[in-house]
C-alpha positions in Angstrom: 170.2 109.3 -124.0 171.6 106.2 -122.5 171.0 107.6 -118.8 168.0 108.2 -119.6 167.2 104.5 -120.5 169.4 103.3 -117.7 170.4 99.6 -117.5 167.4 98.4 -118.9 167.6 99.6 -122.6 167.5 96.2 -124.2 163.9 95.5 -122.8 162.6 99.2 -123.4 163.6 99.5 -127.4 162.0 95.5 -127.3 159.0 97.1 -126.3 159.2 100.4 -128.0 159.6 97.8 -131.7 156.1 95.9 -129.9 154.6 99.1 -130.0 155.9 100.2 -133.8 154.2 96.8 -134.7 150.9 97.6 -133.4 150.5 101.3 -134.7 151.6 99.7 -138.0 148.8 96.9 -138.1 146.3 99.5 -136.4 146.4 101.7 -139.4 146.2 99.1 -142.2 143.2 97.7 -140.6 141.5 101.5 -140.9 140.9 101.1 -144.3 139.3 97.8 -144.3 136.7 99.3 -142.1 136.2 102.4 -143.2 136.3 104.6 -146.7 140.0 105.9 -145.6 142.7 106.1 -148.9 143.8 102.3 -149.0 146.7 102.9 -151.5 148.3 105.8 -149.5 147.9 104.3 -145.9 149.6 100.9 -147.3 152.5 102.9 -148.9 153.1 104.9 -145.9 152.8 102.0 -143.4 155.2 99.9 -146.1 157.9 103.0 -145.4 157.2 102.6 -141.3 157.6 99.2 -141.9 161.0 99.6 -143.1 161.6 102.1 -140.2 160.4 99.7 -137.9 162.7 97.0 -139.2 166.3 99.1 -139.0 165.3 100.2 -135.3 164.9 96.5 -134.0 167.9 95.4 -136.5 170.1 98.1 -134.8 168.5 96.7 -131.5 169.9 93.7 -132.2 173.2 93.8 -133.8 174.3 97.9 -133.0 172.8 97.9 -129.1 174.7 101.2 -128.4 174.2 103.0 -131.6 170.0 102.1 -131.2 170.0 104.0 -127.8 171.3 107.0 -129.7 169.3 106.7 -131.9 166.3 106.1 -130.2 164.6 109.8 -130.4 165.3 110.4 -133.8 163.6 107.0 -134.6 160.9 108.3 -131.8 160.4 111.6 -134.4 159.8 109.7 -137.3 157.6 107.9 -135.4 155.2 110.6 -134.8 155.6 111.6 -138.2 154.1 108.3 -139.3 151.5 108.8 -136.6 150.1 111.8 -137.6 150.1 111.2 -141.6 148.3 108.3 -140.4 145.8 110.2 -138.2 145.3 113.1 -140.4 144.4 110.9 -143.4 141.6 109.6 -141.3 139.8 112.2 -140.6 142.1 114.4 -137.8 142.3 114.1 -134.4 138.2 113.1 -134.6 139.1 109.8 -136.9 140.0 106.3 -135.8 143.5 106.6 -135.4 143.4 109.8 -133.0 144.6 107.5 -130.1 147.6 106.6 -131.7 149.2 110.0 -131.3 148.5 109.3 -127.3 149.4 106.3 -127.2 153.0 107.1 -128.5 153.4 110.5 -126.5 152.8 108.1 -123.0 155.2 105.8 -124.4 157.6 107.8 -125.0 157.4 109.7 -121.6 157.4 106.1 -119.8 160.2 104.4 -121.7 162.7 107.2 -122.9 161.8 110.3 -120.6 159.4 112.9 -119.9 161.1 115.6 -121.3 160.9 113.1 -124.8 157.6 112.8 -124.6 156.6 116.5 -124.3 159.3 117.0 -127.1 156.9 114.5 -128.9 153.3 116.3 -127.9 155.1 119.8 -129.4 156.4 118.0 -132.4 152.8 115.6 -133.0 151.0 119.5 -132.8 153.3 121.1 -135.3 152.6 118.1 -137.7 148.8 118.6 -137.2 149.3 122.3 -137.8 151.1 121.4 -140.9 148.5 119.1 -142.3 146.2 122.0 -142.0 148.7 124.1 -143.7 148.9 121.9 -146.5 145.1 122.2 -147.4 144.9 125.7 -147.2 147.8 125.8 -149.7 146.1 123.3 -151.7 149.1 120.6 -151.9 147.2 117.5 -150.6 143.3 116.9 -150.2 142.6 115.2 -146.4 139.1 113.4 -145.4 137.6 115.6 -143.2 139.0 119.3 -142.7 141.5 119.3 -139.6 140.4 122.7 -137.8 142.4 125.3 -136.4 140.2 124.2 -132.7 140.9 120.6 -133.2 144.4 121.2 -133.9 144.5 123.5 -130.6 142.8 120.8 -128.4 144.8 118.0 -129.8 147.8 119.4 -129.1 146.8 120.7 -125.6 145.4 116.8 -125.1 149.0 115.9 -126.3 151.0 117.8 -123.7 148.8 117.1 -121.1 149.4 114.0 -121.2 153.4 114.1 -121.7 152.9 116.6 -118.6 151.0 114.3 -116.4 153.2 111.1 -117.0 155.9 113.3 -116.1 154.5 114.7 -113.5 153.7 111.2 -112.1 157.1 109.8 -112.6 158.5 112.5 -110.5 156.5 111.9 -107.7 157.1 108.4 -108.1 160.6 108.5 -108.3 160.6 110.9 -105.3 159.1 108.4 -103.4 161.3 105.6 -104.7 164.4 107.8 -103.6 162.5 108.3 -100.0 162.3 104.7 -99.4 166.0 104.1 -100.7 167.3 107.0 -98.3 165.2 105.5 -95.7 166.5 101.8 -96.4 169.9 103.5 -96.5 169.5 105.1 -93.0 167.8 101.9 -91.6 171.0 100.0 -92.7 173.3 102.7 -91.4 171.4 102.2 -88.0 171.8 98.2 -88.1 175.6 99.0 -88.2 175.5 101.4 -85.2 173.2 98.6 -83.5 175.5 96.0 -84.2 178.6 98.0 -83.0 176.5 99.0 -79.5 177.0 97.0 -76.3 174.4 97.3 -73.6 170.9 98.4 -73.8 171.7 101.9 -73.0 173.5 102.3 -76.1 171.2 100.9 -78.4 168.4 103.7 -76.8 171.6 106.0 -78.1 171.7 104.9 -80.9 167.5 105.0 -81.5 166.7 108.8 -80.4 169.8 110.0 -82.5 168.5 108.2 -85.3 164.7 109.6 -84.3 166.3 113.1 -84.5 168.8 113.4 -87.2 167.4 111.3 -89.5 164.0 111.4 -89.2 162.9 115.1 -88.2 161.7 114.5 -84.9 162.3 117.6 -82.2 162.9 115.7 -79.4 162.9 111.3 -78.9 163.3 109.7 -75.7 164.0 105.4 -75.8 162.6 103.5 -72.8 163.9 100.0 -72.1 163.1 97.5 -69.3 164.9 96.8 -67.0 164.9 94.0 -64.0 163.9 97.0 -61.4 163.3 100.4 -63.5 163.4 101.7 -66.8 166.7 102.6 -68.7 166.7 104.7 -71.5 168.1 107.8 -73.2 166.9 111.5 -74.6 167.8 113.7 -77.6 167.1 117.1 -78.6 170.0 118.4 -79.6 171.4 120.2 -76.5 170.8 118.4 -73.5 171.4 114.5 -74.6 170.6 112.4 -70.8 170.5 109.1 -70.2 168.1 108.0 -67.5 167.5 105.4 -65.2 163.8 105.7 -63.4 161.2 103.9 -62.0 157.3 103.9 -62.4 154.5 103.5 -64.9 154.9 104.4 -68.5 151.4 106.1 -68.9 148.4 104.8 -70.6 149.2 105.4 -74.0 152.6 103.8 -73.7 150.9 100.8 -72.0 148.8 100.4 -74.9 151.6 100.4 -77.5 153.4 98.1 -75.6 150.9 95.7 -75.4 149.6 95.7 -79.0 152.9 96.7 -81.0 151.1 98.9 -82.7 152.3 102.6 -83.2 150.2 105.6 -81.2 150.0 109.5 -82.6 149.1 111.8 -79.7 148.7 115.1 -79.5 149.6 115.0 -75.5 151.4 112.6 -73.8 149.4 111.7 -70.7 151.3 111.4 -67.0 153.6 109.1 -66.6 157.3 108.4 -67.4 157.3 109.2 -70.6 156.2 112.4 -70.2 158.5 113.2 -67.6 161.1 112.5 -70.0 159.6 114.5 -72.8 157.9 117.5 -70.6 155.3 118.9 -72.8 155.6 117.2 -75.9 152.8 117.6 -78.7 152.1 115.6 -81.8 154.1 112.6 -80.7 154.8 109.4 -82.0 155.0 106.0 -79.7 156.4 102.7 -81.3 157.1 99.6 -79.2 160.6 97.8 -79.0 159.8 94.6 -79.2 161.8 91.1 -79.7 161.8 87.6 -79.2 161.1 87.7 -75.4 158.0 89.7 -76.0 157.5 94.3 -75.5 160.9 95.2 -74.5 160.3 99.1 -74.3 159.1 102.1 -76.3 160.4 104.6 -78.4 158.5 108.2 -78.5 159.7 111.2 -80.8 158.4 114.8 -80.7 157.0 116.3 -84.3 156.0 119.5 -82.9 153.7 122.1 -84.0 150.0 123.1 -83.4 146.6 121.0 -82.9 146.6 120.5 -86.8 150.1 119.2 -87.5 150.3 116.5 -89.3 153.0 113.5 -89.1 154.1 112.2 -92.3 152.4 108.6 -92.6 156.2 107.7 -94.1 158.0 109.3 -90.9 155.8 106.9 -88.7 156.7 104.1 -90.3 160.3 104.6 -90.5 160.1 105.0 -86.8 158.4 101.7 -86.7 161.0 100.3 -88.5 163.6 101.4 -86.2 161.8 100.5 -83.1 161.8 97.1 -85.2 165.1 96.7 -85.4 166.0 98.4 -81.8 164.1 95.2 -80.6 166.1 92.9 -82.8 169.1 94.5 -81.5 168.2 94.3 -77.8 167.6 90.7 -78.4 171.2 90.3 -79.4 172.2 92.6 -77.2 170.7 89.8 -74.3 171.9 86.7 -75.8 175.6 88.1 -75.9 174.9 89.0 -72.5 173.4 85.3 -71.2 176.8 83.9 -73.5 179.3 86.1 -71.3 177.2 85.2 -68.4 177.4 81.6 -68.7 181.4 81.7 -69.6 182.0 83.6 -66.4 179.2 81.9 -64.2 179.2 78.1 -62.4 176.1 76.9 -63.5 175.1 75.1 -59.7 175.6 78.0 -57.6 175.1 81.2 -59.9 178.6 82.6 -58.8 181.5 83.4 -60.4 183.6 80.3 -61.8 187.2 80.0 -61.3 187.8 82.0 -64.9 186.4 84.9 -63.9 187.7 84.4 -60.2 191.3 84.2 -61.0 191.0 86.9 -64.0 189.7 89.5 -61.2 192.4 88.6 -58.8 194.8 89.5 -61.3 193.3 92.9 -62.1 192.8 93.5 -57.8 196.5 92.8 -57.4 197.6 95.2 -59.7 194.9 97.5 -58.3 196.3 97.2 -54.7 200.0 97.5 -55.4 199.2 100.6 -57.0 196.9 102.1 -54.6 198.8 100.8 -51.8 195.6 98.9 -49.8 194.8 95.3 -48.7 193.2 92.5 -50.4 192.0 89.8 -48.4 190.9 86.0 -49.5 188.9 83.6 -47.9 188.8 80.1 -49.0 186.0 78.1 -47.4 185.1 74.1 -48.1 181.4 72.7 -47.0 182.5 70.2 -44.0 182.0 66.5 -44.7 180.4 67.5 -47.8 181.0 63.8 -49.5 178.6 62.8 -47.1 176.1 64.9 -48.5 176.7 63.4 -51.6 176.4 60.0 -50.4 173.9 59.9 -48.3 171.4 62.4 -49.7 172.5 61.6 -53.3 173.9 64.4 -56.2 170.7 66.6 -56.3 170.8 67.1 -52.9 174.5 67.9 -52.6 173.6 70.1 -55.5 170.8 72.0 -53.6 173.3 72.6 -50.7 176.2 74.1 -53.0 173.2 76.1 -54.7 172.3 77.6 -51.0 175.6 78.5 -50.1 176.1 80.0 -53.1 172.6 82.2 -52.6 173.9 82.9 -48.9 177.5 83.7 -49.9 175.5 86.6 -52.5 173.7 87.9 -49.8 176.3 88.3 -47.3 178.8 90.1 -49.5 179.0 93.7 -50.4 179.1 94.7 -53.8 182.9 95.1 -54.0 183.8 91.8 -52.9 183.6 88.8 -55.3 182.0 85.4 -54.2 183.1 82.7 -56.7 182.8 78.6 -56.7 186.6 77.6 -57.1 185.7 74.3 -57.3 184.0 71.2 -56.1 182.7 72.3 -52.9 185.6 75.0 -52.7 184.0 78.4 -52.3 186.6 81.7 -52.5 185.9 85.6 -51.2 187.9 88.2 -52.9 187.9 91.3 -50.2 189.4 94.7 -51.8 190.1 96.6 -48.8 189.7 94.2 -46.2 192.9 94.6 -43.8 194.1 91.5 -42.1 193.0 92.4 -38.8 189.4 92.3 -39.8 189.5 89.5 -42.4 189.0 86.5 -39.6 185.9 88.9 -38.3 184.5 89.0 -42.0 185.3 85.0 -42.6 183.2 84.3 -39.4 180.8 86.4 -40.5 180.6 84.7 -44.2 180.6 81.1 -42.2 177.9 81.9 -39.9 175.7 83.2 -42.6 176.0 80.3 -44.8 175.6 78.1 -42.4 172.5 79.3 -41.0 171.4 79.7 -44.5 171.3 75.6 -45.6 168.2 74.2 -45.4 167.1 70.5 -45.0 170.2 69.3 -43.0 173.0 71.0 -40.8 175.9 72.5 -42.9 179.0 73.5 -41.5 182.3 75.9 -42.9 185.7 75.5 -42.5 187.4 78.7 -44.3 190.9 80.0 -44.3 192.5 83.3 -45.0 194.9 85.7 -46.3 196.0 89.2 -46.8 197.9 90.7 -49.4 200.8 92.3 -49.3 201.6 90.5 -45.1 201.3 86.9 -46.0 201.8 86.7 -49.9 203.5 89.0 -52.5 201.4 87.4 -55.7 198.3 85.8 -56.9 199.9 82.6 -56.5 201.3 82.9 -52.9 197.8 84.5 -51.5 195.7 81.3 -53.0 198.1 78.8 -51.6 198.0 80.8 -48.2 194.6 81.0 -47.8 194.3 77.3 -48.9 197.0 76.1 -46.4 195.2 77.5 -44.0 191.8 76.1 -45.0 193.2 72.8 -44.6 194.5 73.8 -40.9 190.8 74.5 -40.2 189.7 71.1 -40.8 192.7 69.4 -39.3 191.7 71.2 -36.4 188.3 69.4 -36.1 186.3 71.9 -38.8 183.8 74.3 -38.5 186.6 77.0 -37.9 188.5 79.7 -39.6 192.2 79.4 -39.7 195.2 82.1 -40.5 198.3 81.7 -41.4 199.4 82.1 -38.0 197.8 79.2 -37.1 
């Protein structure tokens, strides 16, 4: 009995005493109305009354010990009911809506099985009223017949029946939401344990497959150049880079946020992801900086196939919270950015500089290969500075930073060492071509400055022939930068030299 009032007991027997009042006050006001038995309705209310009192008094003082006995008090309430009823005038009289009354109570405060307990048990009291003519013991207004008893008992159960029936559904679809709220959460961990975009799209079809029922799901995100994004369908999980249009119906959803149901994808990427997929659902990703991608999962089936309304929106949720998730994903990304980044040029600062010289050292002793540094220094560059003024010394560090980006091959790594210091990490570059590539470097920078004549002075070095450590292949390169401009600038220098 106490799972079946749950935690909030106290307030159900409260209302269950609330309810005991009114039937009580219900039925001595019958009399005053109508030619009912006032002396036998007032006795028998006086005996509920004292009914009524011991429940709530247990309520009060013996909490536990009222929950037990909470259908028993529930029987004798029906018994009350139906004396009441069937002395006036049967299921027909005044007080035949009491009996329903208390039957949907107790289906909606104790349980439904209680309140069909209560229909069967308000029947067999009618019965037994009738029972009691017949046998001549007691003398009712208004003969209860054997079809009255029949339809008031059916009324009776249909009603325990359909409050029952409700509450399941109901509760089915409370426990739907709270499995859904559960998975949604689940996902949010996954999302927030994810790095990159590409994971979170991971993360999203998986979720669009195993959790939700989808055949297939395919999660597109934008990229600078193409789309990234990832498939499931339970064999073959890809993940895709591609460029090209969406299609028209992923368009749309992307530009009003608003889910799509198609029966046919129409051309474009999406479909080429998810080749002939039928009844499909299309949410956008979308966060802070706007659409951010789409998220389409396969239901399956023929032309009538119907999506569950609550599928779609727990798609919709996730897409939600994919969006959310890219968003973080982006500001970790511009945080990292900016602690590895100088903020003039857009290179590579020192940090990151001296933390990937580190990892190339160990990298070349082990593979045995060259690694080659060139330091360079803009010529006269406090000139700039005082002349032009700050903004435009700034503009020439930002160009020679642009210049030293497009000169340089993936591999290599262009960093701002500081002031007008620039640095060119070169895995793989031998010594005898690391003078060709510096002269390279200073020729493209220099023809890359705008607004006044810029000039390079760089230096180099090559580990393992002039240095043996991070340390010695810096102060190398360095020494040799400064051997450059000794020697009248706009030169490259060795160690040699």
């Amino acid at each position: 009995m106490s799972r079946t009032l749950g935690t909030h007991s106290w307030d159900r027997l409260a209302v269950m005493t609330a309810i005991r009042v009114g039937l009580a006050v219900s039925t001595l006001a019958v009399p005053i109305a109508t030619d009912a038995p006032r002396r036998g309705l007032v006795a028998l209310t006086i005996a509920y009354g004292v009914v009524t009192v011991a429940a709530e008094v247990l309520r009060r003082v013996a909490h536990p010990f009222a929950i037990r006995a909470a259908v028993p008090i529930a029987v004798l309430d029906a018994a009350f009911v139906i004396c009441a009823i069937a002395a006036t005038g049967g299921p027909v009289g005044p007080l035949a809506a009491e009996a329903y009354l208390l039957v949907a109570v107790a289906a909606l405060l104790l349980s439904s099985s209680t309140g069909l307990g209560l229909a069967l048990w308000c029947a067999l009291l009618l019965a037994g009223a009738r029972v009691g003519e017949d046998l001549e013991w007691w003398t009712l207004p208004g003969r209860v017949g054997d079809k009255r008893i029949a339809i008031a008992a059916g009324s009776y159960a249909v009603v325990a029946l359909g409050i029952g029936a409700a509450q399941l559904v109901a509760e089915g679809g409370w426990r739907r939401r709270g499995d859904r709220a559960a998975a949604l959460a689940a996902l949010g961990d996954v999302f927030e344990h994810t790095d990159g975009d590409e994971g979170v799209a991971v993360a999203l079809v998986g979720h669009a497959r195993d959790t939700l029922g989808f055949r297939r799901a395919a999660a597109i995100v934008r990229g600078r150049d193409l789309w990234r994004g990832a498939t499931a369908d339970g064999n073959n999980d890809l993940l895709f880079a591609r460029k090209g249009p969406l299609g028209r119906t992923a368009d749309e959803t992307l530009e009003n946020a608003e889910p799509n149901l198609v029966r046919v994808l129409d051309p474009g990427l999406l479909t080429d992801v998810l080749p002939n997929a039928k009844n499909v659902v299309i949410a956008a990703l979308v966060g802070e900086r706007g659409p951010l991608g789409v998220v389409a999962g396969e239901w399956g089936g023929g032309p009538r196939q119907r999506v569950p309304v609550g599928t779609v929106r727990a798609l919709e949720e996730a897409a939600s919270q994919a969006g959310r998730a890219l968003d973080r994903q982006a500001r970790l990304a511009e945080v990292a950015r900016l602690a590895t980044r100088d903020s003039v040029t857009g290179l590579a600062n020192r940090r990151l500089f001296e933390e990937t010289l580190d990892l190339e050292i160990g990298r070349s002793r082990r593979q045995g290969t060259p690694l080659s540094l060139v330091v360079l220094d803009v010529d006269h560059f406090k000139q700039v500075n005082d002349n032009a003024g700050h903004r435009a010394g700034d503009e020439v560090l930002g160009q020679v930073g642009r210049a030293l980006v497009s000169i340089t091959k993936a591999s290599d790594l262009a960093a701002r060492y500081g002031g007008d210091e620039f640095v060119v990490l070169l895995p793989g570059c031998p010594r005898e071509e690391v003078v060709e590539v510096a002269e390279r470097v200073r020729d493209g920078v220099s023809k890359s400055t705008q607004h006044m004549q810029v000039t390079i002075s760089a230096g180099v070095a090559t580990l393992p022939d002039d240095a043996r450590d991070a340390e010695g292949l810096v102060a190398t390169a360095d020494a040799a930068l400064y051997v450059a401009k000794r020697e009248g600038r706009d030169r490259t220098a060795t160690p040699d030299d």
